[in-house]
MDTraj code that builds the backbone (N, CA, C; nanometers):
import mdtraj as md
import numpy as np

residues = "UNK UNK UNK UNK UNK UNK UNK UNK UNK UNK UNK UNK UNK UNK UNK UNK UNK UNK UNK UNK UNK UNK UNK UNK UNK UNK UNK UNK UNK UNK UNK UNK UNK UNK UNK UNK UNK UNK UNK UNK UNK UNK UNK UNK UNK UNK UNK UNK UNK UNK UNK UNK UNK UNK UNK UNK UNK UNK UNK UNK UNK UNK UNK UNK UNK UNK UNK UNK UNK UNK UNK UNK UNK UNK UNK UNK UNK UNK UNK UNK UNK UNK UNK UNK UNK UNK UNK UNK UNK".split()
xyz = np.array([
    [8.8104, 7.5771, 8.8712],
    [8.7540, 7.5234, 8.7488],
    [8.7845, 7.6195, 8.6331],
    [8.7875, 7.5450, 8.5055],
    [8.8565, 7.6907, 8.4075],
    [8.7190, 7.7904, 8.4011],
    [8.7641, 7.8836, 8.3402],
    [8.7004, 7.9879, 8.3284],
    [8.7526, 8.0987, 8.2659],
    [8.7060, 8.1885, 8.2093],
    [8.7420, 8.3488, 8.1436],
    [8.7093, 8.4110, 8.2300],
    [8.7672, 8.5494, 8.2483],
    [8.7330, 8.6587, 8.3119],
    [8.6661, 8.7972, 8.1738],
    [8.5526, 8.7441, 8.1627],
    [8.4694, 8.8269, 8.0465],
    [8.4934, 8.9813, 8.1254],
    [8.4865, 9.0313, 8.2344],
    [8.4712, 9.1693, 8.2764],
    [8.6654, 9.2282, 8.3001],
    [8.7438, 9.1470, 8.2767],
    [8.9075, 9.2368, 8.2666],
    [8.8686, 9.2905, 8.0968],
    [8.9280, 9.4091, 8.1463],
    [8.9686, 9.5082, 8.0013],
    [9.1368, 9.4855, 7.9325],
    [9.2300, 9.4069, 8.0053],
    [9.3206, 9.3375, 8.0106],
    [9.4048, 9.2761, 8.0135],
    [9.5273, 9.2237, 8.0196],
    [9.5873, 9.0824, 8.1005],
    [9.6014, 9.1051, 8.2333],
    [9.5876, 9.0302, 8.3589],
    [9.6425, 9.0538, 8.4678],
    [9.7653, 8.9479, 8.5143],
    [9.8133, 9.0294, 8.6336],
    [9.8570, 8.9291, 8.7137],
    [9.9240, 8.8886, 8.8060],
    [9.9344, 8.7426, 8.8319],
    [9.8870, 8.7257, 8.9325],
    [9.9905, 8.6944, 9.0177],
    [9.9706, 8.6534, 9.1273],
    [10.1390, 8.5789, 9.2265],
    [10.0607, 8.4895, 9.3435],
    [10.1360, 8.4016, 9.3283],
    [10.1073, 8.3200, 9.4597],
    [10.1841, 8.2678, 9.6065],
    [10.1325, 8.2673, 9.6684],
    [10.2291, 8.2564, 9.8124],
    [10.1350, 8.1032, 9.8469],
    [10.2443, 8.0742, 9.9814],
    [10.1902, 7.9345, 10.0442],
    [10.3003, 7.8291, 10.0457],
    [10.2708, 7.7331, 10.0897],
    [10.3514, 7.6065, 10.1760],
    [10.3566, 7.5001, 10.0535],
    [10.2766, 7.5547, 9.9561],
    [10.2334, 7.4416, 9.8307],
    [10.3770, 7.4171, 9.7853],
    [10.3782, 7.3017, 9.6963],
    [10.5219, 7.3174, 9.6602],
    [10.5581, 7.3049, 9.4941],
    [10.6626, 7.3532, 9.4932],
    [10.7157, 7.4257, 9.3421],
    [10.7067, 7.3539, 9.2154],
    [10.6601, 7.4261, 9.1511],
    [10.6174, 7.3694, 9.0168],
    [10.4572, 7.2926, 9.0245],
    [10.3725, 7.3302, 9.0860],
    [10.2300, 7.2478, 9.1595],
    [10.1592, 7.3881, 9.1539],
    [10.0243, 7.4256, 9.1577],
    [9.9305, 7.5616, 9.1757],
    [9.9732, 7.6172, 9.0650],
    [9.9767, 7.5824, 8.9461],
    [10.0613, 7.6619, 8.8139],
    [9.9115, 7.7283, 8.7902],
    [9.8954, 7.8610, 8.7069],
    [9.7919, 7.8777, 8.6287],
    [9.8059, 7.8278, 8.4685],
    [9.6952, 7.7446, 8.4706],
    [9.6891, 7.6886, 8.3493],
    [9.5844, 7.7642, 8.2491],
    [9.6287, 7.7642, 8.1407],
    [9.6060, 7.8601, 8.0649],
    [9.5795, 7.7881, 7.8625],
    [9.4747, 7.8255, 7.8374],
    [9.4816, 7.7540, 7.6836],
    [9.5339, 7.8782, 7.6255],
    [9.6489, 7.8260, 7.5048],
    [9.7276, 7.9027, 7.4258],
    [9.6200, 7.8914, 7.2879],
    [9.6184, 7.7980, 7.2419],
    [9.4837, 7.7455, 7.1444],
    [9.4129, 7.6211, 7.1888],
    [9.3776, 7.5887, 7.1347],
    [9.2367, 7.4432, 7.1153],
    [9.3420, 7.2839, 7.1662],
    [9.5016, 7.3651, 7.0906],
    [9.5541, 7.1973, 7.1385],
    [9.7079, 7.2045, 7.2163],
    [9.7549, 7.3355, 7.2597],
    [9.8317, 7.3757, 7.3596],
    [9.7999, 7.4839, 7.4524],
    [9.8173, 7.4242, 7.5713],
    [9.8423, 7.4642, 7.7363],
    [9.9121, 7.5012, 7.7678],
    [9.9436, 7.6248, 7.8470],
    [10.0531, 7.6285, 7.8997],
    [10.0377, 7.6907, 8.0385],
    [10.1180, 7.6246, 8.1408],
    [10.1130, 7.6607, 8.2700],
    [10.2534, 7.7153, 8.3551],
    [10.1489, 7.8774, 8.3728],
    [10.2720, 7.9755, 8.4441],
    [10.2452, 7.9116, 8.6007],
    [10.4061, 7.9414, 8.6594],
    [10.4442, 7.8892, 8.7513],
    [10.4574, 8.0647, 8.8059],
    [10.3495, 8.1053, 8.8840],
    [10.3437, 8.2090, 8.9964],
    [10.3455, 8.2017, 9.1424],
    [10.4288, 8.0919, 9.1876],
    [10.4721, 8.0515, 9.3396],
    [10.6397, 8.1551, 9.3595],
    [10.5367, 8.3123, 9.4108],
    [10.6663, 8.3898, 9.4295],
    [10.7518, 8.4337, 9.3348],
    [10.6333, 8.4507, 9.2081],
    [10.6890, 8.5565, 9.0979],
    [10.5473, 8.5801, 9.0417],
    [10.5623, 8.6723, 8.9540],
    [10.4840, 8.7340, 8.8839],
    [10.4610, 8.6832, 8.7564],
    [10.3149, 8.6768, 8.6933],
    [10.3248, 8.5914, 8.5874],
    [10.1884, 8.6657, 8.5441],
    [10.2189, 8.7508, 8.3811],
    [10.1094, 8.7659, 8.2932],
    [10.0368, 8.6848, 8.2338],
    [9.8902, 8.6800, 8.2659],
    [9.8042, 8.5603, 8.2002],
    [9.7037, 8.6801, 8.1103],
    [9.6445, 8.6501, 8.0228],
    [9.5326, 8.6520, 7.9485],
    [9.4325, 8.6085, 7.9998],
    [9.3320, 8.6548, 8.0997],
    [9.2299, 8.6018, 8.1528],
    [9.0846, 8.5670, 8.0719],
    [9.1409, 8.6367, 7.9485],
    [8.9914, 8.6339, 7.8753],
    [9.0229, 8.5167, 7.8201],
    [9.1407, 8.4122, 7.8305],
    [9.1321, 8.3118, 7.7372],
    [9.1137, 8.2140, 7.8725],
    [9.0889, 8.0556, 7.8581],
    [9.0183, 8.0196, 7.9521],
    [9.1433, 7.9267, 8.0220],
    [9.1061, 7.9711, 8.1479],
    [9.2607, 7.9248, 8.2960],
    [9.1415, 7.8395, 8.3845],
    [9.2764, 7.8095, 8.4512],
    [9.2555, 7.7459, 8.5537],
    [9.3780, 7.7585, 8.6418],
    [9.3564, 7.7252, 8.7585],
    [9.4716, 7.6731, 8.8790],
    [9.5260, 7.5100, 8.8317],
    [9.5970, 7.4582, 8.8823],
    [9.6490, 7.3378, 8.8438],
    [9.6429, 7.2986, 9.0240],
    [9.6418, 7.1343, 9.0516],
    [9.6075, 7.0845, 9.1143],
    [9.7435, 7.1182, 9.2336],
    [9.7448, 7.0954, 9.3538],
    [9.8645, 7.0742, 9.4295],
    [9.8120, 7.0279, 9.5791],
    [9.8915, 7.0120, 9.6830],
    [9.8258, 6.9043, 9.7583],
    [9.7378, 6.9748, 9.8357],
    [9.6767, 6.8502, 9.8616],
    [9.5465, 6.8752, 9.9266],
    [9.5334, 6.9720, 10.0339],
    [9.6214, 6.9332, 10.1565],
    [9.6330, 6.9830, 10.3031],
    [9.7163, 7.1293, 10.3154],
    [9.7643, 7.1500, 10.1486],
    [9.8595, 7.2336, 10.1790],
    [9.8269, 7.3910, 10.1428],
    [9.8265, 7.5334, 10.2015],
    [9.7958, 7.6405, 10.1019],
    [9.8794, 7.7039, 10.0262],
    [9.7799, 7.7614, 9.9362],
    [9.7774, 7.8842, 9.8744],
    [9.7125, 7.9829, 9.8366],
    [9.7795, 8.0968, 9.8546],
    [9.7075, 8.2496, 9.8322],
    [9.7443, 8.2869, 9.6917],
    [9.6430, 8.3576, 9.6552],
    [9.6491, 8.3985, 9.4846],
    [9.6409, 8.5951, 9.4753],
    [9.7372, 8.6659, 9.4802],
    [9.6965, 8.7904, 9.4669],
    [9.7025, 8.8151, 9.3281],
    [9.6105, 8.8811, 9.2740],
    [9.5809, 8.8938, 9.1187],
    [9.5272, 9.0329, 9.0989],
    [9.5837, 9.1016, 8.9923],
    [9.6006, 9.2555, 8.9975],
    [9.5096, 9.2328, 8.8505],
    [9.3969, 9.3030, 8.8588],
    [9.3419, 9.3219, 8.6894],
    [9.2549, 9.4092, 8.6697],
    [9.2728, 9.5110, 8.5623],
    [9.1669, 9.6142, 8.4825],
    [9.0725, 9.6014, 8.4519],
    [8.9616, 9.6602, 8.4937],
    [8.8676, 9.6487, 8.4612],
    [8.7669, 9.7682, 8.4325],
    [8.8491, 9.8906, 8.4419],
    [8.8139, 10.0566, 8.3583],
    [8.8727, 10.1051, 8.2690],
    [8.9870, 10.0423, 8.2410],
    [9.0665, 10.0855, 8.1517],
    [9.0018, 10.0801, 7.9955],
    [9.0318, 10.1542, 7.8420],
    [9.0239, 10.1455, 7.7752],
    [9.0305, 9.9647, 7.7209],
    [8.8970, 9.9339, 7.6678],
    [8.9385, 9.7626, 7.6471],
    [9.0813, 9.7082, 7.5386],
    [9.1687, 9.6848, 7.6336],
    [9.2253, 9.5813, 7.4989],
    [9.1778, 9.4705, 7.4119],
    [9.2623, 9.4506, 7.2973],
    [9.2637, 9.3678, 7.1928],
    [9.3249, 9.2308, 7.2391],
    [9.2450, 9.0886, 7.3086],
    [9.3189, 9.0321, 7.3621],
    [9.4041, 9.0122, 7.2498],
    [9.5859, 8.9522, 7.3014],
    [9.6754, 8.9171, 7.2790],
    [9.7211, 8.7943, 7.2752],
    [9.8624, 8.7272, 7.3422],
    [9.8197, 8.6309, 7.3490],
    [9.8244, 8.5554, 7.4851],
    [9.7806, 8.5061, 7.5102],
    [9.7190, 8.4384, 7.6887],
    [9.8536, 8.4452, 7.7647],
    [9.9843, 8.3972, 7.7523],
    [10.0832, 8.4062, 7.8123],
    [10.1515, 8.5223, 7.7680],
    [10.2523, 8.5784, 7.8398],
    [10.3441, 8.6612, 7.8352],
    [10.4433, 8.6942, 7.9087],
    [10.5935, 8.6823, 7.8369],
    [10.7414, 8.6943, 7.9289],
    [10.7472, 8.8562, 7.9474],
    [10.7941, 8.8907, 8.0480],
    [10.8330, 9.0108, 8.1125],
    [10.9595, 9.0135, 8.0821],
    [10.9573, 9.1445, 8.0080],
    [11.0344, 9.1950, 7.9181],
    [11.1899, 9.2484, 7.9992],
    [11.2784, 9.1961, 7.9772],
    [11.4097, 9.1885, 8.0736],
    [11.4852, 9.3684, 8.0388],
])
top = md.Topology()
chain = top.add_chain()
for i, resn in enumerate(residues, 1):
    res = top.add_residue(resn, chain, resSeq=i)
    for name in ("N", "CA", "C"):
        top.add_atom(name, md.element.get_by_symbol(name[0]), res)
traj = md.Trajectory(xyz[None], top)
């Protein structure tokens, strides 16, 4: 269900494994009030903004997935930014 993560100091993130299939389990993510955008972390790495409000995106029923999600929460607080972010090549 969406939600913020009020206690990351922050962005984390996250990766997902499982049988689910590609492009399905996206984290969905509000950019503002009237665009979404959903990172596709099935076996990559994907910076979210947790303080802005996510969700998982739906994928099938019978099928899994695991969510490992790396996030700060002693660190000096950041200034959130903005909810998505490309990894810098």
């Amino acid at each position: 269900s969406p939600h913020i993560d009020k206690q990351n100091s922050a962005p984390f993130y996250g990766l997902s494994l499982g049988d689910f299939e590609e492009g399905t389990g996206c984290v969905a993510v509000e950019c503002s009030a009237r665009v979404l955008a959903e990172v596709n972390t099935k076996n990559r790495l994907g910076r979210i903004d947790g303080r802005y409000p996510h969700w998982v995106t739906s994928y099938g029923e019978k099928l899994e997935r695991f969510s490992l999600i790396y996030y700060d929460t002693v660190s000096s607080y950041q200034t959130p930014g903005p909810s998505v972010f490309t990894i810098p090549v």
